[in-house]
N, C-alpha and C positions, 0 to 999 in steps of 0.2 A: 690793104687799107685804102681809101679815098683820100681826098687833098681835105683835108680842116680849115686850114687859112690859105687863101689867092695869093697873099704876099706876107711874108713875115721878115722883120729889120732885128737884124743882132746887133744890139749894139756892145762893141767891143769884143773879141777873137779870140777869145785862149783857150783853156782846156775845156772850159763847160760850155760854150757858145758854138766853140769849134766841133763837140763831140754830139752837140745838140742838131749839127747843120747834117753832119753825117747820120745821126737817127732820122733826121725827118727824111731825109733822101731815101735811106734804107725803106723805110713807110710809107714813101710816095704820101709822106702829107702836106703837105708842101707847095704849092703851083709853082714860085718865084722864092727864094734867098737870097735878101739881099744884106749886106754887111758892110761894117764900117769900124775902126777903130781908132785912136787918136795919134799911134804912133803912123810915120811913114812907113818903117819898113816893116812893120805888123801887115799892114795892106796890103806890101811888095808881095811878102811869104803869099800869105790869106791867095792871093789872087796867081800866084806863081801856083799853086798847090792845087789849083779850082777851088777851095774850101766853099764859095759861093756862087751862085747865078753870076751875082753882079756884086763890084767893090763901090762903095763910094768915097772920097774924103773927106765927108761933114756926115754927123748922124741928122741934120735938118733935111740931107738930099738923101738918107738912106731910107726914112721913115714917110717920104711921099707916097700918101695912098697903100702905106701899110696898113695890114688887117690885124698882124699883133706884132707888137712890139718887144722886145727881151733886152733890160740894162742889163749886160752880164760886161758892169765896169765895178772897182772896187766899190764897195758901201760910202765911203766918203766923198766918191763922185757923183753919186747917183741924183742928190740935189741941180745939181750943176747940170747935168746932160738934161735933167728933166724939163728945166727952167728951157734948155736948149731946143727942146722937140715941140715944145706945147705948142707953139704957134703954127704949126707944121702939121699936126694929127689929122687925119680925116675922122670926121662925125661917126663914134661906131665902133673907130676901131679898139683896141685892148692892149693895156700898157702890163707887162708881167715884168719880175725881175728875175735874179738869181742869190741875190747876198743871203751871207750867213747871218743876219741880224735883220729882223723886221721891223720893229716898234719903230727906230730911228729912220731905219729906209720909208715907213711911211711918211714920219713927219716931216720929211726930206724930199717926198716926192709929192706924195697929193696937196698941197697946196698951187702947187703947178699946171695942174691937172683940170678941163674943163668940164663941165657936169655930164658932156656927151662922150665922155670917153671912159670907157672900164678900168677902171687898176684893181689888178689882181696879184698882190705882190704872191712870190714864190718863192721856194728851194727845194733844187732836189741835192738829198742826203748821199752824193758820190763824189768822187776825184782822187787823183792820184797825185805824187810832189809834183809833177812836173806842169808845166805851166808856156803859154803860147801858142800861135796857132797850128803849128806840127802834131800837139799832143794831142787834138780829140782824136776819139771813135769812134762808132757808133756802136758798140755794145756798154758804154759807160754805165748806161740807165738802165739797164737790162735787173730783172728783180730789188732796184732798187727802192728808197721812198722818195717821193715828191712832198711835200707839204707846201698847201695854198694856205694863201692866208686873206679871205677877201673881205676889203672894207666894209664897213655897214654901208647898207643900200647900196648893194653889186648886186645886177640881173645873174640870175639864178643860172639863167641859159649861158649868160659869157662864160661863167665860171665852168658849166658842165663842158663847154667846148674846150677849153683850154686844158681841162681835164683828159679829155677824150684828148687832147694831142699828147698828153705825159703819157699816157697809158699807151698810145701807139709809138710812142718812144721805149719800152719795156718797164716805166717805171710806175711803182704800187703807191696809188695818189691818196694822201689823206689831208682834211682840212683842221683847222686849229686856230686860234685866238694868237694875237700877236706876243702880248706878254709871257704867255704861256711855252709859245715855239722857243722865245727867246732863254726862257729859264733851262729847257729841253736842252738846248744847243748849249748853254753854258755847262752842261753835266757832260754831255756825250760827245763833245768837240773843243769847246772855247779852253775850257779848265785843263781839259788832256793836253791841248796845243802848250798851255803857257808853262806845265810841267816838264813838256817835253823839250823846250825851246832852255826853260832852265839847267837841266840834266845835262846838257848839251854843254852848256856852256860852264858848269860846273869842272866838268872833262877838262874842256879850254884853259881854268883858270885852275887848275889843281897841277901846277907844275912837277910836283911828284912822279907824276904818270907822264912820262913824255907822248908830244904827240903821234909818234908812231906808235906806240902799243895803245894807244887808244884805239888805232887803226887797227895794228895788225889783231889785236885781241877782241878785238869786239864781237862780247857775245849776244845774242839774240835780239836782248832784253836793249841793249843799249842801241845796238843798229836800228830798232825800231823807230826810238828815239829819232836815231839822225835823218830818218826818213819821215818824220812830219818834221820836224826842225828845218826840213827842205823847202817847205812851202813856201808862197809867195812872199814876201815881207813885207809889201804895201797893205795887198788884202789884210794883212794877220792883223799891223797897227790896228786898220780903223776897225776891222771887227770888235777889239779888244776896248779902242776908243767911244765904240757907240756899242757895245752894249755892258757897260763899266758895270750897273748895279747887281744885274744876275751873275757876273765873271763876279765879283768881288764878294757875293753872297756865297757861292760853292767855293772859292779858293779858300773863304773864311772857316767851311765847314771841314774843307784837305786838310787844313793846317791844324783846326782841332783832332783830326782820328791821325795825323801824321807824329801831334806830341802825345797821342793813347798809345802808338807802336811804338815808339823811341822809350817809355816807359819800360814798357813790354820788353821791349830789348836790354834795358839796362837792369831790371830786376829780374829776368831769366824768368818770368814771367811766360814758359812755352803753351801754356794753357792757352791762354787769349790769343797766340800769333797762331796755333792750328785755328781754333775756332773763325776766327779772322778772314783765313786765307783758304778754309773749307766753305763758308759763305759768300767767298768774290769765285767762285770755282763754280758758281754757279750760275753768275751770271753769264761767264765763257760760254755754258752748254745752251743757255736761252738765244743767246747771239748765233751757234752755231743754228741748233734747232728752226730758226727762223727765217733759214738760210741766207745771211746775211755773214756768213765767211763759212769757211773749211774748215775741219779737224785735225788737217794736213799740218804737216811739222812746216817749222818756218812760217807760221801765223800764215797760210793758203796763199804768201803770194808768191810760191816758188813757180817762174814763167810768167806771171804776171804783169804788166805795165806799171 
């Protein structure tokens, strides 16, 4: 692959900015990395590690004469830094993000934003619990999805470029309306997280089960659980905080098929819970098919990060 952007500014270091820095290298698309984060010793790591060209400690001195920009800070910051960079942009360049939630990161960011400059919000569909800048890799993006989401009236061209760098990063880039991404992620991420974060803490407050055999017994089904339950806690708030209406429309639809199976279970009702659980059985083999995980026991990630 060739360099796509001359200079590109991460703002803020952890697993997706960090494993983004390591694809571009890997692709040589790249000329300059230069990165910033708000914590100090995020920087120390980031720059003890090489994670970039260059460290800064303001995102206003990382973003000089960058060619594309990447907020990958929680979605609740994202207003803030943008307010922070605007006056700083060069004529041209292209502002992308990372957050799980679009509608709000736009309304959050483009107003900040001058008519000479691209915003092209994003997300790519990857990550693992762990979080800072230790944790990237450069195979994170590898057959994953990207989804762009570009404002009305974004040049066609910014967009294919930025495109063309997800793709040299291994990741399968599709475009989408904001509202729409947002509903997407409340089914295939938001909704699972907050189930998962519940189940968790059910554990915790079910003194019955002490917490060692939580531990030592934990089977499959529940340790998965505690492995998105691991996720960042700042990111999960404001995910959950700015994108309230699609999170609060699908938990509304869990909670109605959750008192269909409670039914189901209390009238011995086994008709419905096969048919039920023969219909989600299928979803599994579309995810597998798609290759977007393994067949492998232990849900594909035995060795995995």
């Amino acid at each position: 692959m060739s360099v796509i952007y001359n200079r590109v500014a991460l703002i803020g270091l952890g697993l997706i900015a960090g494993s983004m820095a390591h694809a571009m290298r890997r692709g040589g698309l790249a000329g300059e990395i230069v990165g910033t984060a708000r914590s100090a010793e995020t920087r120390k790591v980031a720059a003890e590690i090489n994670l970039c060209d260059r460290i800064t400690e303001t995102a206003a001195e990382a973003v000089k004469d960058a060619d594309l920009i990447v907020l990958a800070v929680p979605v609740g910051a994202m207003g803030k830094v943008a307010a922070e960079i605007s006056p700083h942009l060069k004529p041209g360049a292209t502002v992308t993000d990372v957050g799980s939630v679009k509608k709000a990161v736009i309304d959050a960011v483009a107003p900040h934003l001058s008519e000479d400059v691209h915003f092209i919000p994003g997300h790519p569909l990857a990550g693992t619990e762990h979080s800072g800048p230790r944790s990237g890799f450069a195979e994170l993006y590898d057959n994953r999805f990207c989804l762009l989401v570009p404002v009305e009236g974004t040049d066609p061209a910014a967009t294919a470029k930025l495109r063309s760098l997800w793709e040299g990063m291994g990741a399968n880039v599709e475009e989408m309306d904001a509202e729409h991404h947002d509903l997407v992620l409340a089914v295939t991420s938001h909704a699972p997280h907050l189930i998962a974060y519940t189940m968790v803490g059910v554990a915790d407050d079910l003194r019955r089960v002490t917490d060692s055999e939580v531990i030592k017994y934990s089977a499959a089904g529940f340790r998965d659980f505690t492995r998105i339950a691991a996720s960042d806690p700042t990111m999960w708030r404001d995910v959950f905080l700015n994108n309230k209406e699609a999170t609060l429309e699908i938990l509304g639809r869990f909670t109605e098929e959750l008192f269909a199976l409670q039914r189901a279970i209390r009238t011995g009702d086994g008709d419905h819970l096969h048919d039920y659980f023969t219909r989600t059985r299928a979803i599994r083999r579309g995810i597998i098919e798609a290759g977007q995980d393994t067949d492998a026991p232990d849900f594909g990630r035995g060795g995995k990060r």
